[in-house]
C-alpha positions in Angstrom: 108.0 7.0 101.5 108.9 4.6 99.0 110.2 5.5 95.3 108.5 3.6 92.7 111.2 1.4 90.9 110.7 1.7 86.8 110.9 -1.6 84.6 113.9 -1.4 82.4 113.4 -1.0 78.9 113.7 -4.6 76.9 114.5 -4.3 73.0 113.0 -6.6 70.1 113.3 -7.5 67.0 115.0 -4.9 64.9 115.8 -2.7 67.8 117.6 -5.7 69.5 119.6 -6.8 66.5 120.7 -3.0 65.4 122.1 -3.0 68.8 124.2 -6.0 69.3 125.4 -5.2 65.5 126.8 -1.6 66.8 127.9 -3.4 70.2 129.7 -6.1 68.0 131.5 -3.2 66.0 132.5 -1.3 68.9 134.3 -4.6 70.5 135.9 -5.1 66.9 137.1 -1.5 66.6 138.5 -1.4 70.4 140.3 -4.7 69.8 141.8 -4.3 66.5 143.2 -0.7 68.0 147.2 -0.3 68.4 149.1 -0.6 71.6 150.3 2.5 73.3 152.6 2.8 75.5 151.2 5.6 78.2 154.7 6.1 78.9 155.7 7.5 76.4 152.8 10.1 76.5 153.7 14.0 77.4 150.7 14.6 79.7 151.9 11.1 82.0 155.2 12.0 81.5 154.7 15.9 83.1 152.5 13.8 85.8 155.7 11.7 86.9 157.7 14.9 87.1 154.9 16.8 89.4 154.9 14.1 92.0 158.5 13.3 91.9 158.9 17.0 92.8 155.9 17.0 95.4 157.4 13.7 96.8 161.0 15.4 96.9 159.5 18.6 99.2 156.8 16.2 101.5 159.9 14.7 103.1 161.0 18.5 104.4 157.6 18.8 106.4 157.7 15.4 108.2 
């Protein structure tokens, strides 16, 4: 038995132009945001340290 595929929704008019406005903003907002360095982060830095660990005890069971 076959599912019925929906038509996707198509915007106009206002609708349409509200929406590539907020879009447009969005695209501004993420590109105009500062570099981080991930690095530098606690959370990635604890990461590192749990799976240099695990990596330091996998090599006992091999």
């Amino acid at each position: 038995m076959a599912i019925p595929i929906k038509a996707i929704p198509t915007l106009y008019g206002e609708e349409a132009a509200r929406l590539r406005r907020k879009i447009d903003e969005v695209e501004e907002r993420f590109a105009s945001r500062p570099e981080r360095d991930i690095t530098k982060e606690p959370g990635y830095i604890m990461m590192r340290k749990i799976i240099e660990k695990s990596n330091r005890y996998a090599n006992l069971f091999r």
